[in-house]
C-alpha positions in Angstrom: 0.0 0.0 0.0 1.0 4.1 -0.3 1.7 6.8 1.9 2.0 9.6 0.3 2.7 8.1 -3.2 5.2 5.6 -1.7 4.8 2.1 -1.5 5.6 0.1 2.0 4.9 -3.0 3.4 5.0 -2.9 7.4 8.1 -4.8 7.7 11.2 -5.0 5.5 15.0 -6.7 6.0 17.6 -3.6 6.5 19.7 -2.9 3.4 22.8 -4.1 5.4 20.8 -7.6 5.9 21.6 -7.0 9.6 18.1 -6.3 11.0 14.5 -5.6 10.2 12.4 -2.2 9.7 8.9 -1.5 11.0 6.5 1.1 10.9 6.1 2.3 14.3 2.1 2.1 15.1 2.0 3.5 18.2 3.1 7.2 17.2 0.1 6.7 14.3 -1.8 8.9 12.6 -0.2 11.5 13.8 3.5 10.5 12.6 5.0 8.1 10.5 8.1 6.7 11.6 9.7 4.0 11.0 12.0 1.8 13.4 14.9 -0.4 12.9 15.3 -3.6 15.2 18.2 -5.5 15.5 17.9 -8.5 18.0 15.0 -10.5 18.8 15.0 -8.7 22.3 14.0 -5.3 20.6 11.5 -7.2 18.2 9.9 -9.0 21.7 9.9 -5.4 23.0 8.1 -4.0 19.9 5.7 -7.1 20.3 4.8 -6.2 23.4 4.1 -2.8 23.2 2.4 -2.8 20.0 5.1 -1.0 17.7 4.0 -4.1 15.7 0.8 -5.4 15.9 -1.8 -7.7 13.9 -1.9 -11.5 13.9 -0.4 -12.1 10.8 2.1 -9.5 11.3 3.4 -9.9 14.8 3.9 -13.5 13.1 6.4 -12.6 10.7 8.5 -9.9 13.0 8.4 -13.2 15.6 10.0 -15.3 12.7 12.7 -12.3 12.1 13.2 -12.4 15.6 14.0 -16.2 15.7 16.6 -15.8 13.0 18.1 -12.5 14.7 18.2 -15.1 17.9 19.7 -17.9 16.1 22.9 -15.3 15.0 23.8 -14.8 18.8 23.1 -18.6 19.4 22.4 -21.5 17.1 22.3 -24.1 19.6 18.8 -26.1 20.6 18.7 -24.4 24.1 19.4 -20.9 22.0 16.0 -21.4 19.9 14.1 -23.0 22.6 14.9 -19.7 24.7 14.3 -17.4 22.0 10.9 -18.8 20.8 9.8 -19.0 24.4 10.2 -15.5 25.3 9.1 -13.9 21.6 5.9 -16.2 22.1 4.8 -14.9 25.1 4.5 -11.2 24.6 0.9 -11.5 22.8 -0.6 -15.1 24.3 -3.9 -14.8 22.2 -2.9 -14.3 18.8 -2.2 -17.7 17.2 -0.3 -16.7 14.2 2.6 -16.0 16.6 3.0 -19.4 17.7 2.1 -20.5 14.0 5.4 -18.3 12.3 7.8 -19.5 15.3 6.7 -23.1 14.8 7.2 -22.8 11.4 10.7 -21.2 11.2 11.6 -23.6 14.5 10.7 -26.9 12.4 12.7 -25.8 9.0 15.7 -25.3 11.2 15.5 -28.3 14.4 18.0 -30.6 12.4 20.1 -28.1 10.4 23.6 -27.5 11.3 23.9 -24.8 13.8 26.1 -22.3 11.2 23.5 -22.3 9.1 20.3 -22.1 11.2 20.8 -18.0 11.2 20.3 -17.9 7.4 18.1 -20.5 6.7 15.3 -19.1 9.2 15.7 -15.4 7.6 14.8 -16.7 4.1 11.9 -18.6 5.9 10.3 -15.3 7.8 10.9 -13.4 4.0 9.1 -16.5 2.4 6.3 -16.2 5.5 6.2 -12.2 4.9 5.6 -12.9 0.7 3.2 -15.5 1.4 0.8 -13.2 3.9 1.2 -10.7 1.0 -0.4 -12.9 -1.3 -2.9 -14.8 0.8 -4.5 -11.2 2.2 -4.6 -10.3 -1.7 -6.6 -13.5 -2.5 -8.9 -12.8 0.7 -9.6 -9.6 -0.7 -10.7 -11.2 -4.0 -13.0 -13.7 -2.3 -14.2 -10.7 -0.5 -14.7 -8.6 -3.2 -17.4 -11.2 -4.7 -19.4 -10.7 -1.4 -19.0 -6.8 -2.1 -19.9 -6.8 -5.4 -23.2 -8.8 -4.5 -24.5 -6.6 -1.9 -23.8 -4.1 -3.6 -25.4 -4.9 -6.0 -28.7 -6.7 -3.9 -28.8 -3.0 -2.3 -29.3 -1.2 -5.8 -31.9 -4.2 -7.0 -33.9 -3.6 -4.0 -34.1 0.7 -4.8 -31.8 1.6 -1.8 -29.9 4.7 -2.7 -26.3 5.8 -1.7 -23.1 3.4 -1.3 -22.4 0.2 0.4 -22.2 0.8 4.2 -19.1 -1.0 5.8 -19.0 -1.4 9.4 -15.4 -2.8 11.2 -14.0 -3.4 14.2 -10.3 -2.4 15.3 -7.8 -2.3 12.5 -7.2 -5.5 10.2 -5.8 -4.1 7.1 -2.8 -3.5 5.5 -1.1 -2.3 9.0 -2.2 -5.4 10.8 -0.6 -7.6 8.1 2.4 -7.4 5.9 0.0 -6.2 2.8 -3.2 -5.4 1.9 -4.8 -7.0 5.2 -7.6 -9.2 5.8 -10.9 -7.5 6.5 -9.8 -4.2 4.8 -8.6 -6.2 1.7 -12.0 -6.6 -0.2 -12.7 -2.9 0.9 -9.7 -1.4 -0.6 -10.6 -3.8 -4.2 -14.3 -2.8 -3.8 -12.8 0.9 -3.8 -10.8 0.2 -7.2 -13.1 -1.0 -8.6 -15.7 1.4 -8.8 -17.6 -0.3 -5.9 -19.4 3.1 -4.0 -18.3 2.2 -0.9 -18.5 3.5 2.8 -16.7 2.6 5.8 -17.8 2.8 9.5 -14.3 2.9 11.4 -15.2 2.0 15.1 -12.8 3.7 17.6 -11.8 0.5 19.4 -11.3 2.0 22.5 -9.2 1.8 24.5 -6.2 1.8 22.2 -8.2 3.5 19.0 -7.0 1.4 16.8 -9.8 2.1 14.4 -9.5 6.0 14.7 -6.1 6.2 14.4 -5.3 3.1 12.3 -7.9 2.1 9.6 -9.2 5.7 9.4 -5.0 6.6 8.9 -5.2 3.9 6.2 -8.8 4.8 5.0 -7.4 8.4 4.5 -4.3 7.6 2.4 -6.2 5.1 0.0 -8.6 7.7 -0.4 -11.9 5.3 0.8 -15.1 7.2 2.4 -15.0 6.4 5.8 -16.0 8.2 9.1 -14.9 7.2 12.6 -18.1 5.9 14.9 -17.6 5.5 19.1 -17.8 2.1 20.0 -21.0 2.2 21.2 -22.6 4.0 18.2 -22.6 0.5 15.8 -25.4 -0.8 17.5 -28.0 2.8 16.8 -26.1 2.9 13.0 -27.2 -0.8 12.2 -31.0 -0.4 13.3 -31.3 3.0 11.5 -30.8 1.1 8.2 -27.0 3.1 7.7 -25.3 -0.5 7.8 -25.7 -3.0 4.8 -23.0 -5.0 6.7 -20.0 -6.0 8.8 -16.3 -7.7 8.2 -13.7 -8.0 10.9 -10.3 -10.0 11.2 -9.6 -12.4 14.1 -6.3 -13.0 15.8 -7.4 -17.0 16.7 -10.6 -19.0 15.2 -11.0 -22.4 16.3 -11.4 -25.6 15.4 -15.6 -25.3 15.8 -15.8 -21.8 14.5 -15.4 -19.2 17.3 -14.2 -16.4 16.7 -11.2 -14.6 19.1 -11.0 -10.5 18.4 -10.5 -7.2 19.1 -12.6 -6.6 22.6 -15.8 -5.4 21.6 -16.2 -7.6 18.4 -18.4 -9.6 20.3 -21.3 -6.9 21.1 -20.8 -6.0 17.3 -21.7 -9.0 16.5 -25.0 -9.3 18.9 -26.4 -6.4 17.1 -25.7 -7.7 13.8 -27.6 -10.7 14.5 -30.7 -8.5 15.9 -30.8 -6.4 12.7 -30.5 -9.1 10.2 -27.3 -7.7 8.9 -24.7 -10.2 7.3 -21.3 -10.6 9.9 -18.1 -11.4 7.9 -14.7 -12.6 9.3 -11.8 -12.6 7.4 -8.7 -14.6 8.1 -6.1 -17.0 6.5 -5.7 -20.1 7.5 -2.7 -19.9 9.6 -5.1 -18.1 12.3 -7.3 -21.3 12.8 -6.0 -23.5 16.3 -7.0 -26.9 15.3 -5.9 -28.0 18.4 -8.9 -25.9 20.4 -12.7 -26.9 20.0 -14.1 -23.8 21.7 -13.4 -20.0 21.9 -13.7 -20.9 25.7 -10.7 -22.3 25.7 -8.7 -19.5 23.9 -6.2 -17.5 26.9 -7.3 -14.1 27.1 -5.0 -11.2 27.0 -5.1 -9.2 30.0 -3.4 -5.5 29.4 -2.1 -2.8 31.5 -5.0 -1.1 32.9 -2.9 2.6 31.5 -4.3 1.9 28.0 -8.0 2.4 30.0 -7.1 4.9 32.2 -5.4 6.8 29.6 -5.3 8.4 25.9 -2.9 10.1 23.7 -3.7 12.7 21.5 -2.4 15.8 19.7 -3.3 19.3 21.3 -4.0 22.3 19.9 -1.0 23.1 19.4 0.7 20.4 17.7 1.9 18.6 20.7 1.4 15.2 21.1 0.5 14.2 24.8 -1.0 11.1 26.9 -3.2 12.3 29.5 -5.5 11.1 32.3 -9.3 10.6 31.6 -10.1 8.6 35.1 -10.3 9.4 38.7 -7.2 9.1 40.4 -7.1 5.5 42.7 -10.0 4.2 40.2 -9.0 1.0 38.5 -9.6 -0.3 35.2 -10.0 -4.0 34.1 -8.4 -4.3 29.9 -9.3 -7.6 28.3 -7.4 -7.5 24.9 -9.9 -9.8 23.5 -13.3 -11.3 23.7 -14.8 -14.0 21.9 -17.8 -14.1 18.7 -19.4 -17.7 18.8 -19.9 -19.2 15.4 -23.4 -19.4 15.6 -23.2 -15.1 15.1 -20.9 -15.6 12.3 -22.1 -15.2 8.7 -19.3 -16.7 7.2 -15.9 -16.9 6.8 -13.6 -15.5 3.9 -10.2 -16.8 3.9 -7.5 -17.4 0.7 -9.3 -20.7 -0.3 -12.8 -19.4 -0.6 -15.6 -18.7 1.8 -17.3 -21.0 3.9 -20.1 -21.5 6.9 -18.2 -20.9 10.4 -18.4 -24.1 11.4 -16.1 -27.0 11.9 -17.3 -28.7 8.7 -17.0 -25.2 6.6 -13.8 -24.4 7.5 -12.1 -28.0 6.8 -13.8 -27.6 3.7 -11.5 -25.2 2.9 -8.7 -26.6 4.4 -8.9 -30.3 4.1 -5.3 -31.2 5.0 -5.0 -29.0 8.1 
């Protein structure tokens, strides 16, 4: 994708081949920066605190990390160490686990001088892959866009095809194009009138500042809705229907997001309006059977507690919106049974969220 006429991905090798690059999210919309990490320490730290963030991209800076790792030690106890600690800065993402698995298997019996290299040219080939497989879920998307669209003008409805999303799962949240934003963005190219609903997605906004910041620069009709606004928007007719991404789907179809996907999703289902999730297949956990089962990330209660904004004059500045000695609870996630999910679009097709629908897809998994 562009900014300003320039073409990134979120996360690149270093010209010197010596680390990785990353666009730093946290000081988004406001800035663009971008930050070079060198060690799979920094990339764990970056993890954690959201620089990077998105299932399917905090899965290909863990891979760099476990080839930065395997540099300062190639050993077994080296990439056991490594994996251990990148893997448990975000617990409920499942693409995390996926990418270090991955890179760990294509190295276990290699000889330790060259581990290093062999797991670098396995995150690139996992960064090149995502690319594609969010450009193919934007396709299969794009069918479902298309049809609305296109039930919306058979049916005399004036005006454009009203979006509705939850946190930020485009181009940001992946290394390309993204999952739920991806049939948005091809909807836009291709004539498609579209409008998005951007929910805030308190408490860290990654809807306001994120997918409206990536809205913006693609030029896509959007406008930015409080979290609790979806709910009054879908029964007064200005929602034809909903996508989001997931950071862990399993086995029986539940669905692990952004906290408040959930509620999203209960209205939805009150108003008769379709409720997409789009995902590839390295977010489905074939080894859970319920969304009860999925851990829960628990974040610092400073992300409730506080916000960060620009002020009037041009400074940027985090300040307190709660009472002093009130304390806040911050589950990252909740979770959207399947039985509120419309279907699934993925980079083999679409399918029911169910067990069934999903291995459909994905026979071998």
């Amino acid at each position: 994708m562009k900014i300003k006429g320039v073409p990134y991905r979120t996360i690149w090798p270093t010209e010197d081949g010596k680390a990785i690059e990353v666009i730093d999210q946290t000081r988004l919309p406001h800035h663009f920066v971008t930050v070079r990490l060198s060690d799979a320490e920094e990339i764990a730290d970056a993890i954690w605190r959201m620089i990077v963030r998105g299932a399917p991209l905090i899965g290909a800076a863990g891979a760099y990390g476990l080839a930065l790792a395997l540099r300062e030690d190639a050993s077994d106890e080296g990439l056991d160490a490594a994996y251990e600690m990148l893997a448990e800065t975000r617990p409920t993402a499942i693409n995390l686990r996926w990418a270090l698995d991955r890179v760990s298997r294509v190295v276990r019996n290699k000889p330790r001088e060259s581990r290093a290299q062999i797991a670098w040219e396995e995150a690139a080939r996992i960064c090149d892959e995502d690319v594609e497989v969010c450009r193919r879920i934007g396709q299969n998307g794009l069918k479902i866009f298309r049809d609305a669209y296109a039930k919306k003008q058979a049916a005399g409805k004036p005006g454009p095809l009203n979006v509705l999303t939850h946190c930020n799962a485009g181009w940001l949240a992946c290394v390309d194009w993204g999952t739920a934003l991806a049939p948005i963005y091809m909807a836009h190219d291709a004539g498609i009138p579209i409008h998005v609903w951007a929910d805030e997605t308190r408490p860290r906004n990654q809807g306001a500042s994120l997918t409206a910041f990536e809205l913006n620069s693609h030029g896509v009709s959007h406008a930015i809705l409080a979290d609790n606004a979806g709910g009054h928007m879908m029964q007064a007719g200005a929602v034809d229907l909903c996508i989001v991404g997931t950071d862990r789907v399993t086995a029986n179809g539940d669905v692990a997001n952004k906290i408040g996907t959930y509620l999203k999703a209960l209205a939805a289902r009150d108003n008769n309006i379709p409720f997409y999730v789009a995902l590839p297949a390295s977010t489905i956990d074939w080894t859970l059977d319920s969304g009860a089962l999925i851990p829960i990330e628990e974040r610092a209660m400073e992300e409730v507690t506080t916000m960060t904004g620009r002020l009037s004059d041009g400074h940027i500045a985090t300040v307190h919106i709660t009472p002093e000695g009130s304390p806040a609870a911050n589950p990252g996630f909740d979770v959207t049974p399947a039985r509120l999910v419309t279907a699934f679009i993925t980079e083999a097709g679409v399918a029911p969220a169910t067990e069934q629908g999903l291995r459909s897809l994905f026979p071998k998994s």
